[in-house]
N, C-alpha and C positions, 0 to 999 in steps of 0.2 A: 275807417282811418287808413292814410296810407304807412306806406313802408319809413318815410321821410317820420313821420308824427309818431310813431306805434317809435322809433328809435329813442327821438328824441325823450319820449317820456320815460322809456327804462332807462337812460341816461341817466335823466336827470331825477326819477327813483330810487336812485341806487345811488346818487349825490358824488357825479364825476362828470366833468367838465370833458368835454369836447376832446383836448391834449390827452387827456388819463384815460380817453376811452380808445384813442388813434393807437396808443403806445401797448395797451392791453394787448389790442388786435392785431398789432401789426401794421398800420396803415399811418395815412396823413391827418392833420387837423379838416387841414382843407378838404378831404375824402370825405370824413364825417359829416362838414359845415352842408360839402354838395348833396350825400343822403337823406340830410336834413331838412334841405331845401326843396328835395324833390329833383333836382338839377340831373344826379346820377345813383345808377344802382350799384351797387356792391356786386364783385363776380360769387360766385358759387362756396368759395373756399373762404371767404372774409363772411361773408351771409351764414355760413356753418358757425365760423370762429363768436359770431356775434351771439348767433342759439347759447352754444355751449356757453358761454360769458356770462349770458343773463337765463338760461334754463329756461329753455324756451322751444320750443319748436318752428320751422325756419316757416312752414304754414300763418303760425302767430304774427307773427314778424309780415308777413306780406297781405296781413291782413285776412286772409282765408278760413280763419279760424278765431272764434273769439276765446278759445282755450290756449292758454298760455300755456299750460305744460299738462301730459293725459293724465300723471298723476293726479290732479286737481277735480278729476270724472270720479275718481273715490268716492270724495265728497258732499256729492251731487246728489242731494233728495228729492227722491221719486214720492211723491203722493205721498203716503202714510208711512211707507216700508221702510223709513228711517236709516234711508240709503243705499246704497246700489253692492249688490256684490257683482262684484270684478274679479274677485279670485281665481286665477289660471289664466287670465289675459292677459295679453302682453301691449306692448306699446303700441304696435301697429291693431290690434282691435280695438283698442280704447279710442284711437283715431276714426276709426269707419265708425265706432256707437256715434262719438261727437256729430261727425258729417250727417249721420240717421237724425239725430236729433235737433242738427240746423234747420236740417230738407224738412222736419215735420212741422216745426215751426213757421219757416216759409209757405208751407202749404196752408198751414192752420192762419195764417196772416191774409194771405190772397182769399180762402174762403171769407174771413170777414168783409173784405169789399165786393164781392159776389149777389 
């Protein structure tokens, strides 16, 4: 998905039109309308504002990541063990386990057409 799409759906998840999410952020309608579109990217500091808005990390958001927030890695059952401990990790390791476990994925994907 890109950045335009992955927007528009927490937008419109979270049940706020275009004006209410400009106003939230700081921005224009028309800013949102061109994100949306694909047209233009957000700078650095409206792409943060947006994370924090919808709890999110800004990787999510640009697509890089299909975890939406590392909290959410909690969650995540592993085989039998009825879940993952995480305890003593912090947000930037729960980010590299996530990327380990895309990379293993993609590997494990490309082996089946091998």
């Amino acid at each position: 998905m890109t950045f335009g799409n992955i927007l528009k759906k927490l937008r419109q998840d979270n049940n706020l039109t275009q004006d209410e999410l400009a106003k939230k952020i700081d921005t224009s309608r028309s800013n949102i309308a061109n994100y949306e579109n694909g047209k233009n990217m957000p700078s650095v500091d409206i792409l943060e504002k947006i994370a924090k808005l919808f709890d999110c990390t800004t990787d999510y958001l640009l697509g890089k990541s299909d975890i939406r927030n590392p909290e959410e890695l909690k969650n995540v059952k592993f085989a039998n063990a009825g879940g993952l401990d995480v305890e003593g990790l912090d947000e930037d390791d729960l980010l590299e386990l996530q990327r380990q476990v895309e990379y293993m994925k993609k590997l494990k994907q490309k082996n089946k057409y091998i």
